[in-house]
C-alpha positions in Angstrom: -18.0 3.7 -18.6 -15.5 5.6 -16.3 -12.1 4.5 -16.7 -9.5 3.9 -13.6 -7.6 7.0 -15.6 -10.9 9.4 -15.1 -10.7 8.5 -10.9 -8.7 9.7 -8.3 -7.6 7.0 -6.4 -7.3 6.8 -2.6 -5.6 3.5 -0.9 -6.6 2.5 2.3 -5.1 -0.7 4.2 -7.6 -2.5 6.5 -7.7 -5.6 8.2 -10.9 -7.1 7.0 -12.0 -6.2 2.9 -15.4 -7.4 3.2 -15.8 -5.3 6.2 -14.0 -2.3 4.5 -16.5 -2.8 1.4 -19.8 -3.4 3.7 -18.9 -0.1 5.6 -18.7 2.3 2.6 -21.1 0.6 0.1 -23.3 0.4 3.2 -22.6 3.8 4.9 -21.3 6.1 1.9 -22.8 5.3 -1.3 -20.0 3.5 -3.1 -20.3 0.8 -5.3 -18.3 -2.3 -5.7 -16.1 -2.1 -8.5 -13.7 -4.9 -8.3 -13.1 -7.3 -5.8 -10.1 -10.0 -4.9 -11.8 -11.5 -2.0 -10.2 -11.1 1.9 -6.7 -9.8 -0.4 -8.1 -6.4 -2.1 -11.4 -4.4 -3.4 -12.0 -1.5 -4.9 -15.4 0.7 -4.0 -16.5 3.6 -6.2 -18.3 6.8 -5.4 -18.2 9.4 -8.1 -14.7 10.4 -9.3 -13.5 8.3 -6.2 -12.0 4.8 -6.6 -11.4 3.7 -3.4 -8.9 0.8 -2.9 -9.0 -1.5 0.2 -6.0 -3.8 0.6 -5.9 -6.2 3.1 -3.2 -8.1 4.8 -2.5 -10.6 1.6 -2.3 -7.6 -1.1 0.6 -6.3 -2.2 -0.5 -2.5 -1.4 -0.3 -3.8 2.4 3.4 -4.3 2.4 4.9 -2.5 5.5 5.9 1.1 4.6 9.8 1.8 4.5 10.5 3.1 8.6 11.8 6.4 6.1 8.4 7.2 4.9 6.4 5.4 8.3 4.2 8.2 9.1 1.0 8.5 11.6 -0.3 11.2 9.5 -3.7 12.4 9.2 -4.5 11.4 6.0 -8.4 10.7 5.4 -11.0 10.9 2.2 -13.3 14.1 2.2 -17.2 13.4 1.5 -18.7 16.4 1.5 -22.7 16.2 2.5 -25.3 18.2 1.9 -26.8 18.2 5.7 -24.5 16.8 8.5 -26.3 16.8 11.2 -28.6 14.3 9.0 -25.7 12.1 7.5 -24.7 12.1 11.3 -28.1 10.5 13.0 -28.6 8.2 9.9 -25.1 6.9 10.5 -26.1 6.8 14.1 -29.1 5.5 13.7 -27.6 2.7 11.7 -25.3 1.8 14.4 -22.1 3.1 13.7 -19.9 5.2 16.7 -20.4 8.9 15.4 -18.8 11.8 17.0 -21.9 13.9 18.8 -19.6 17.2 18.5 -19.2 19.0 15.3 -16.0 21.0 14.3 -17.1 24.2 12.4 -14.5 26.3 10.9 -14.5 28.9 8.1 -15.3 26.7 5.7 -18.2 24.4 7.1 -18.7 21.8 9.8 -17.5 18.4 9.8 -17.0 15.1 11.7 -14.4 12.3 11.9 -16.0 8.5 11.8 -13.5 5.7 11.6 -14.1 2.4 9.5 -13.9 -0.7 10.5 -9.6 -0.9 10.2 -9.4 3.0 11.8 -8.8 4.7 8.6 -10.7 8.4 9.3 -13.7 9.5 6.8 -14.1 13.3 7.4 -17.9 13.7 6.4 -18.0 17.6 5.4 -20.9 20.4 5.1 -19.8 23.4 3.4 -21.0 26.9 4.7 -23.5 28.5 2.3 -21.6 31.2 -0.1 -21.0 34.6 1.4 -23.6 37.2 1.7 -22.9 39.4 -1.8 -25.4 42.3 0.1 -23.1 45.7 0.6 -23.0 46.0 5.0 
């Protein structure tokens, strides 16, 4: 059994927690780890212990107007084929960005969850060509 000391933790504050958890148990492969009803949940994938607070938790107080940033924070899934991940998420209803940023380091895609926290779904390039030019 993984303990919350082995995980990286990631807050996210949404509006609806059952939503939240449908989306990435549905959506992502994460598992429900702990939930507090409409207040709080946490969702699991791997090393990742996601934790969605709603309006009633504590986690959703509003941020000091010091540290009040728009920010584009986001959690990183990184996918093995994106164009697949991208017409299953499609094909299961969900608003998916058609156009793919590719950069040095692989393609990805932004989707929103159901609050408008940003999921960047992430295929690395393959490993450079060792081969002398």
């Amino acid at each position: 059994m993984t303990t919350h000391e082995e995980l990286a933790s990631v807050r996210y504050i949404v509006d609806d927690v059952p939503a939240a958890v449908e989306f990435y148990t549905t959506h992502f492969g994460f598992t429900l780890g702990h939930s507090a009803g409409a207040a709080f949940a946490e969702v699991v994938r791997g090393p990742l212990r996601l934790l969605v607070s709603g309006p009633a938790s504590s986690g959703a107080r509003e941020t000091p107007a010091d540290l009040d940033s728009p920010g584009r924070n986001r959690i990183h899934l990184v996918v093995p084929d994106l164009r697949a991940e991208i017409d299953r998420l499609t094909a299961a209803g969900l608003d998916v960005p058609q156009d793919v940023v590719t950069g040095p380091g692989g393609q990805q895609v932004l989707v929103t969850d159901p609050a408008g926290n940003l999921v960047e779904l992430f295929q690395a390039s393959g490993p450079p060509d060792p081969s002398p030019l």
